[in-house]
N, C-alpha and C positions, 0 to 999 in steps of 0.2 A: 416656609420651611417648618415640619412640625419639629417640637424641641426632640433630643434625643432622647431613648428612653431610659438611660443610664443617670438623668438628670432628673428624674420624675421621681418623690418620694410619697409612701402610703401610708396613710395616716385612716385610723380605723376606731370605732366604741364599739364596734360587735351588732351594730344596726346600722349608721351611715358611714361612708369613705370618701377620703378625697385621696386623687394628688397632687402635690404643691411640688413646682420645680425650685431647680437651686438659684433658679434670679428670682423667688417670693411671689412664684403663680401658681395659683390653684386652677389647674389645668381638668379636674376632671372630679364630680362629685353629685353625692342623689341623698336623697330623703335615708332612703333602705337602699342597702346593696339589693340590686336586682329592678328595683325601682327607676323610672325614668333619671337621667341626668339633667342636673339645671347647671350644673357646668360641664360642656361639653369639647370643651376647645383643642383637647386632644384628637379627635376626633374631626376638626374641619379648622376652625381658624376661631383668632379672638371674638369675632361677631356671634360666636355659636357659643359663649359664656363662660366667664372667665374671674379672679381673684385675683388681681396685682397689686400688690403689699410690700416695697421697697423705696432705698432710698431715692430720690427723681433723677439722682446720676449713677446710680449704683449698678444695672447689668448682673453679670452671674455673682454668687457668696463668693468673698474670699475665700472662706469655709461652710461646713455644714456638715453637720453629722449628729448624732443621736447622743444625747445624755444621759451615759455613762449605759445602765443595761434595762431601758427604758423605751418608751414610742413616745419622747416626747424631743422636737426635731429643732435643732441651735444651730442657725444661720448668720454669720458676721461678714458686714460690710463696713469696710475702709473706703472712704470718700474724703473730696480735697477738705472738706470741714471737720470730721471726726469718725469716729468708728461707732456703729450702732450695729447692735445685736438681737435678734428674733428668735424668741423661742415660743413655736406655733405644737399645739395637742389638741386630743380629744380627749376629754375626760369621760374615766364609764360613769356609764349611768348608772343613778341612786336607786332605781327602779324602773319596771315594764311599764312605759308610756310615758316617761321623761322626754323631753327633747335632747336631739342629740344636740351637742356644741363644740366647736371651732374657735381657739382660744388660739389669737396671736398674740404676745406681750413683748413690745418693743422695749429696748432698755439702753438707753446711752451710756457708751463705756467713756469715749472722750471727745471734745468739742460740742460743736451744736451741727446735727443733720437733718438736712430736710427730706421727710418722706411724703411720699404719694400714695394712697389707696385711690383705686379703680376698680370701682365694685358694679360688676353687668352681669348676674345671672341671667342665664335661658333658659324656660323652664322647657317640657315636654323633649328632654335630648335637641335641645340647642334653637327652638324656635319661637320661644313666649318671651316678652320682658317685664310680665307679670305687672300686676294693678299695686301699685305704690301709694302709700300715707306713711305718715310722718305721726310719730306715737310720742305722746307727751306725758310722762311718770307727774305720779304728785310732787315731788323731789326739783320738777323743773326739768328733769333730764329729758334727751331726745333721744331716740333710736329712727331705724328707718326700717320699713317692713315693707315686701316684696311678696305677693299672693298670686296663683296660678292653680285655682283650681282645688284640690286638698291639700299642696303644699304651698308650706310659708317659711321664707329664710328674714331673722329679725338682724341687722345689722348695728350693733351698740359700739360707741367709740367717739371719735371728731367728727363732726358734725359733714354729712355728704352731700351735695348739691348735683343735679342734672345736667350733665352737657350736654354739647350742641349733637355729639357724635352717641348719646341715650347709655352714657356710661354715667354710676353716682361715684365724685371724685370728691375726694377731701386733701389739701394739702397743709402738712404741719410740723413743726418743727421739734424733735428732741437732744435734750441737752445731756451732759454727762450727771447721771448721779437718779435722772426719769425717768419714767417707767410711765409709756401708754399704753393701756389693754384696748383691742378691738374684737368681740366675739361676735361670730357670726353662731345665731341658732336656727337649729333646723326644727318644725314643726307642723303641725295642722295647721287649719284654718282658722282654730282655737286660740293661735297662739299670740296674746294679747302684750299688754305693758305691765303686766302685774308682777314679772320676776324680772329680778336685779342677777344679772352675771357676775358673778367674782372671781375674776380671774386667779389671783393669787391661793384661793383657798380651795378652789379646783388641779390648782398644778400641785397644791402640796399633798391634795389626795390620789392624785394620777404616780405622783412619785410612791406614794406610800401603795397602790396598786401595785406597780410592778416592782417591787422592792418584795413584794408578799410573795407573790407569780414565781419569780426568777428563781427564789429560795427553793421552789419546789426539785428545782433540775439535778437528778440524778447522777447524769454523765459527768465523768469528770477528766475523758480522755485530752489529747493537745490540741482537739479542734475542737474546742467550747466553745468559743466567739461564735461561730461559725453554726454551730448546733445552735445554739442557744439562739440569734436571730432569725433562725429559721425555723424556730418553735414559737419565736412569739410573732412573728410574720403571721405564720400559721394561727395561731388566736385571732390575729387578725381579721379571720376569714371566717371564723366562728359566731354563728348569730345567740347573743345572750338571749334572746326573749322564747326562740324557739327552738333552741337545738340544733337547726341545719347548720349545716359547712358549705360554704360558695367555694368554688371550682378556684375561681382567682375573682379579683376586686372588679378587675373591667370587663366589656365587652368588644368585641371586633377590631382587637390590635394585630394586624396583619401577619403571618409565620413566613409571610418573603414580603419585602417591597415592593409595591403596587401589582399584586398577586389578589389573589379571590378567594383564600383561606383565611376568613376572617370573622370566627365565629364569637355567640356570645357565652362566655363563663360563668357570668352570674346566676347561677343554680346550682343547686344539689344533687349533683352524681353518685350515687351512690357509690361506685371505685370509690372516686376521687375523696368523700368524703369518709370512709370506712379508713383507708390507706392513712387519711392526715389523721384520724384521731388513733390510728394503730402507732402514727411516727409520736403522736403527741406519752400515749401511757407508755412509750416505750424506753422515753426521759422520763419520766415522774408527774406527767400531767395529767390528772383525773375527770376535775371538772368539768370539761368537755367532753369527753367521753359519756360522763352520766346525762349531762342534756340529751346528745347527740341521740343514746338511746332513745328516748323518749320519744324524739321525735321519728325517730323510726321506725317505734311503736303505732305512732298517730299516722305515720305516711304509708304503712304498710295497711293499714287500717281493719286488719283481722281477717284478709283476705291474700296468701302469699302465691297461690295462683294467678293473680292481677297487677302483682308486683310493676311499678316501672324502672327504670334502670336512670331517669332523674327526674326533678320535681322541682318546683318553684319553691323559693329560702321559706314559705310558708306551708308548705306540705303540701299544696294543691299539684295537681298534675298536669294544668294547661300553659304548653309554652312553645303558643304555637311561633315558626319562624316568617320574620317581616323584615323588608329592607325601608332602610330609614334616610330616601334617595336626597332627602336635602342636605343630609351630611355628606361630604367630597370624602373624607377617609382619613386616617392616617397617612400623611407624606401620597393622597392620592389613590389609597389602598380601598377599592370598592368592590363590594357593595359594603356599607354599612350597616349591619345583619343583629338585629334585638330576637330574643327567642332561640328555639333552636328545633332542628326538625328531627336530631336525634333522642328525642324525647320518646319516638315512638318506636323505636328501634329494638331488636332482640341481642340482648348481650347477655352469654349465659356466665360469663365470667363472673360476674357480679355478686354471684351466690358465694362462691370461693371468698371473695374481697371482704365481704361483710359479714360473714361465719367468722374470718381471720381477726377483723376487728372486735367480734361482741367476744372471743378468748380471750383475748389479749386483754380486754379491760377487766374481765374475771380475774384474770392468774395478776393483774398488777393492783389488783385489791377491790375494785368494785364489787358490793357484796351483790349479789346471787337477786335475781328480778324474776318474778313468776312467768309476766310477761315476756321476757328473752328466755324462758328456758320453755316453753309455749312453741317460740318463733325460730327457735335452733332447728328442731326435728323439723318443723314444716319446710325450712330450706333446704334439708337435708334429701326429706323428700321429694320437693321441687327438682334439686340436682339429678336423683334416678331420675323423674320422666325427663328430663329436656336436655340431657348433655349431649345426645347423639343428635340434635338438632344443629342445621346451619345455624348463624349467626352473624352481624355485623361487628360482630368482636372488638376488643378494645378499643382500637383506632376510629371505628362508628365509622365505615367505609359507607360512601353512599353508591356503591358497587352493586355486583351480587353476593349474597349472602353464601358463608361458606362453612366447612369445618375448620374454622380456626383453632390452629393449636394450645395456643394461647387460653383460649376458651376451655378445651378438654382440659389443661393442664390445671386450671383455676377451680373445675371442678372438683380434678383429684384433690387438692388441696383442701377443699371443704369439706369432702367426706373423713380424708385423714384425720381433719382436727375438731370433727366430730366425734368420731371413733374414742378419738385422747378423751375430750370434753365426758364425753357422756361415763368410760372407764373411770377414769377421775373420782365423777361423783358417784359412782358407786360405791367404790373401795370408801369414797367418805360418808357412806351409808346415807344418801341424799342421791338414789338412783332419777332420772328425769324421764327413761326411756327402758325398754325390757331387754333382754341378753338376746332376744331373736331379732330386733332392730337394730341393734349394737351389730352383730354377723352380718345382717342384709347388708349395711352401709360399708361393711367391711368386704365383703364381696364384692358390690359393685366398684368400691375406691379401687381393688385389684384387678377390674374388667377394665377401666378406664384408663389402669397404665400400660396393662398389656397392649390396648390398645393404640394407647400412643406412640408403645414401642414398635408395634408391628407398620403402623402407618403413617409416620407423623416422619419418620427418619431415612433421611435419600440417602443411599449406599455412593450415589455416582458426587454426588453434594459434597457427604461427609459432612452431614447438617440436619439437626429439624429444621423444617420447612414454616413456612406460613400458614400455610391449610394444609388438609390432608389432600396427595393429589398434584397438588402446587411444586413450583422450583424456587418460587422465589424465598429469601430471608426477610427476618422480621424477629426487631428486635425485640420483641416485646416476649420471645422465648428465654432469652437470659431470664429470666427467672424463675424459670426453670433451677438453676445454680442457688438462689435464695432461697428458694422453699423447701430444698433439701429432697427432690425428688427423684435424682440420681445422686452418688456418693463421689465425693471431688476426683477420682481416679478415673471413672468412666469413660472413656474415650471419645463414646458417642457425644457426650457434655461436651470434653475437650475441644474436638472438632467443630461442633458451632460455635462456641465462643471463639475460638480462631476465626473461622469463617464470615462470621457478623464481626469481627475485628477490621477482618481486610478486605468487606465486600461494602461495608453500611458506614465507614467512617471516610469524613470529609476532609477536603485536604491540610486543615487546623489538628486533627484527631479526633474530632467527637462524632458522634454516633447519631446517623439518623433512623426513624422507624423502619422506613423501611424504602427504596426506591421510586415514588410513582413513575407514571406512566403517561407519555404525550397524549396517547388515544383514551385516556379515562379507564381503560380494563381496570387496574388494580382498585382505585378506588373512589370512581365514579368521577373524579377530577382532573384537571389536562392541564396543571399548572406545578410549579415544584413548591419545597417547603427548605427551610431550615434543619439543622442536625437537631431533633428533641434531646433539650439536656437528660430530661431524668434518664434516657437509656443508657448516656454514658456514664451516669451513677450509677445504672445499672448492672456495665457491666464492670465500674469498678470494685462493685458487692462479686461479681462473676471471679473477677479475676483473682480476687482474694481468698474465694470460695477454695479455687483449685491451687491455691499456695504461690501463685505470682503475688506476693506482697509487695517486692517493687517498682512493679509496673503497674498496679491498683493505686499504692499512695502518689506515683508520677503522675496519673492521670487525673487522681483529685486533686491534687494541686491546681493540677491546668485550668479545675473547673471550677476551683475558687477564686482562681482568678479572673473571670466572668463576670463573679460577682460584681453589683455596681457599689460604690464608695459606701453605701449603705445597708451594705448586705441583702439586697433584693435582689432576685432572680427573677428573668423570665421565663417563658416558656420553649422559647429556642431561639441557635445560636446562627448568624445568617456569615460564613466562614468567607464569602465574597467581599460585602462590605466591612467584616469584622466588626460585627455592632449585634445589641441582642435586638429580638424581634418578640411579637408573640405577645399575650396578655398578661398581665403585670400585677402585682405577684403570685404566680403560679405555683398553687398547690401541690401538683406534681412531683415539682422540681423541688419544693423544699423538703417533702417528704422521702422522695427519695437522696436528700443530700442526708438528710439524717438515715437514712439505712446505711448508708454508706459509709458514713461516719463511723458507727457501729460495726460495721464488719470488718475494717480495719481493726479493730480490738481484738479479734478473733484469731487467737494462734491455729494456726493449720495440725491437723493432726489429733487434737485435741491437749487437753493438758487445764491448768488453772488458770485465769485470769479471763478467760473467755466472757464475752458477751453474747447471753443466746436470747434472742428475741422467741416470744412466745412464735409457734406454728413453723419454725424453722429447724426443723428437726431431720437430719439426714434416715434415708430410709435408704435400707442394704436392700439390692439386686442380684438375681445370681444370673441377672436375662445378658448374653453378651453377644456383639455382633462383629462379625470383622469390619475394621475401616482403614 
């Protein structure tokens, strides 16, 4: 039985991740996010690579939870001998090409307990046990080193021995008042006996990290906790060395129980990564945002006719999709799927997404990049030729390609806040673009609402649709309501948010994208999914858009309580078994928990105290339809 995933905590330096559960297992962990797993056991069973680090009778924490507003993870077991405590981090790194490190530091509160480590990575996603020596420091010290190819994980601590069953176990004992460090380092081939791990004076620099980080946080409304771990979740997913943003930490965590929607997230979508660094400056985080640029400089690579819509955490564009059939799955959930095929896929949304991002780090203070003020107009341009093209739009349907609305509507939105963008910097006599480019973009953003309005909205519905054409809903129109592209009054808004209220929510209340289909029409798949959280952010951003404030804060409530003990989200909510599903911690969901956050702050009607996120600017209509 795989552990639950309500039990699984993420622990991240911005280059490797793991998860470690709440009985002291590291269930899941790689060199690079995106990179093979050498612990894989989330994913099939203990044989496929694992970290168990607990007392020998110990089972799940009494406790666990996070240190104080930190990623540094305090796990306490009570056992019939005494109580011993674990406090496991990653510490960032000092610099590009540091090894990453896995700091467990056991600490006896009272008595004497005996712990066990059981240390069996699997390299290649759960199938090597890697070439083993035993490294001897001048000092006398022993570590143990496990090698598979380019990767090496260096094991320092009590001394590990081979069993019969090709796990390295150590057992030993700690007393009240001691403190055993065990670090595991992640590394090359390279990675020899010549550096000493210090546990202590890496946690005091991990705390002095995010003590720096946290400060930065602007928001200061009654769901801080709640923002606030879901921004630094989100860092989590942020690569310091290149800028990218990973989708979410893992790959192929199933969206139903033993279902076949089970892709990999370990790359850079460009949505996906536009939207988190849009949620990040939107509390007061910069840093990421300036990499992120960069790297989207280098991924775009001077070419925005060739654009992909994602890429590998290093910029590269090959990520082709492979099933990785010796893994069984989660809880049985096959195939187990590295890569992804929506790599090649046409999403015109994209453009809207990442226009919306590189404003928003402007107006929250990143100074002015030649290079993005280059890359603005070119997207801009992109938007004219291709909006009136089908798409596999948001959801990356492995369907037919359509006119998704969602798509059209993501366009208007990029040319709107380009229009702003580009007006802006004229008035601040730092013009980017000429007054007849400024009109065209401003034309066609007017071509492309007419057009929405004329075809996008079913009179018999009392709804936009999913494509143009289409009957079906899809949620991914509420936002429509965020980006301010009809005025809260609008009727036609009105009636889809009603509509996707009482057609797309499951019998819990939450909201799914949208209905599939046994025969695969909708979206090339003949299996079901889960309700996706972020939509019910979404539309508790909706609901509050059109002055329902208390059925918006009813329903975040609902959806923080979701949350698992440690504030992670997945990626959706499975209303049958009542347990979450999906890949783990999804970018998505945190970023739209903070939008939502945010829009609760927003008096309706206008007035002071408002929170307005850049590119969400209400635009007056005078187009009206009966409904």
């Amino acid at each position: 039985m795989s552990t639950p995933l309500e039990e699984l905590v993420p622990l991240s330096d911005n280059r490797a991740a793991v998860l470690l559960s709440t009985s002291g297992v590291v269930e899941y962990g790689c060199d690079a996010i995106g990179s093979s797993a050498h612990f894989a056991r989330v994913l099939g069973h203990r044989d496929h690579g694992d970290w168990a680090l607990a007392p020998i009778d110990g089972g799940r924490a009494d406790r666990s939870g996070w240190q104080g507003d930190t990623a540094v993870l305090v796990q306490e077991w009570t056992t019939s001998g005494g109580t011993v405590r674990i406090s496991s981090f990653m510490p960032p790194q000092p610099h590009r090409g540091a090894p990453s490190r896995l700091h467990q530091v056991i600490e006896g509160v009272t008595g004497s307990v005996l712990i066990r480590s059981e240390f069996a990575p699997r390299f290649e996603d759960g199938r090597l046990p890697g070439h083993s020596e035993t490294l001897v420091r001048p000092d006398g010290s022993r570590a143990l080193r496990l090698s598979a190819g380019p990767v090496t994980l260096r094991l320092d601590g009590p001394a590990h021995r081979l069993d019969a069953c090709g796990r390295w176990t150590a057992d030993f004992t700690v007393s009240a008042g001691e403190r055993i460090a065990l670090t595991l380092t992640i590394g090359n081939f390279e990675l020899g006996a010549d550096t000493v791990p210090h546990a202590h004076t890496d946690l005091r620099a991990t705390l002095r990290d995010w003590d720096e980080w946290t400060a930065r946080l602007t928001y200061t409304g009654p769901n801080r906790e709640a923002v606030l771990r879901s921004a630094m979740l989100l860092r989590g997913l942020t690569i310091r060395g290149t800028g990218a943003v990973a989708a979410a930490l893992t790959r192929s965590l199933p969206e139903l129980i033993g279902g076949e929607r089970n892709w990999d997230y370990e790359a850079c979508w460009l949505r996906d990564a536009a939207l988190t660094i849009h949620a990040l400056v939107s509390v007061g985080f910069l840093d990421e945002a300036a990499r992120w640029r960069g790297w989207l400089l280098r991924a775009v690579a001077g070419d925005v006719t060739k654009i992909a819509i994602m890429y590998r955490l290093d910029g590269g564009r090959t990520l082709t999709e492979r099933e990785l059939d010796w893994l069984p799955g989660y809880e049985g959930s096959r195939p187990v799927r590295a890569g992804n095929a929506a790599a090649t896929q046409r999403q015109n949304d994209v453009y809207g997404e990442v226009i919306q991002a590189l404003v928003a780090a402007e107006h929250a203070g990143l100074p002015a990049d030649p290079g993005i003020d280059a890359l603005l107009p070119a997207l801009g341009e992109e938007i004219v030729r291709i909006w009136r093209q089908p798409d596999a739009g948001i959801w990356e349907v492995r369907g037919p390609e359509r006119r998704f609305v969602h798509s059209a509507l993501m366009c208007w939105q990029g040319l709107q806040l380009l229009v702003e963008w580009a007006e802006a910097r004229t008035r601040t006599r730092v013009p980017v673009v000429d007054a007849s480019t400024v009109a065209r973009w401003a034309a066609e953003r007017d071509t492309i609402k007419a057009d929405i309005l004329q075809h996008a909205f079913d009179p018999d519905l009392r709804a936009f649709t999913q494509y143009y054409g289409g009957r079906e809903l899809d949620a991914a129109v509420l936002l429509m309501a965020t980006n301010g592209f009809l005025p809260p009054d609008d009727k036609r808004l009105v009636c889809t948010i009603d509509a996707i209220s009482r057609e797309l929510t499951d019998p819990a209340g939450f909201v799914r994208r949208y209905i599939p289909a046994a025969d695969g029409r909708v979206d090339g798949l003949t299996d079901d999914e889960g309700a996706f959280l972020a939509c019910s952010f979404h539309l508790v951003q909706s609901l509050a858009y059109i002055g329902r404030t208390a059925d918006a804060n009813e329903l975040f409530g609902k959806l923080l309580a979701l949350r698992t003990p440690h504030g992670v989200m997945t990626e959706m909510w499975d209303a049958e078994r009542k347990r979450p599903v999906g890949n783990m911690p999804q970018a998505f969901t945190l970023w739209s928990l903070i939008g939502a956050a945010l829009a609760l702050e927003v008096r309706p009607g206008g007035g002071t105290g408002h929170v307005v996120l850049p590119g969400q600017r209400t635009q007056n209509t005078t187009t009206t339809v009966a409904v």
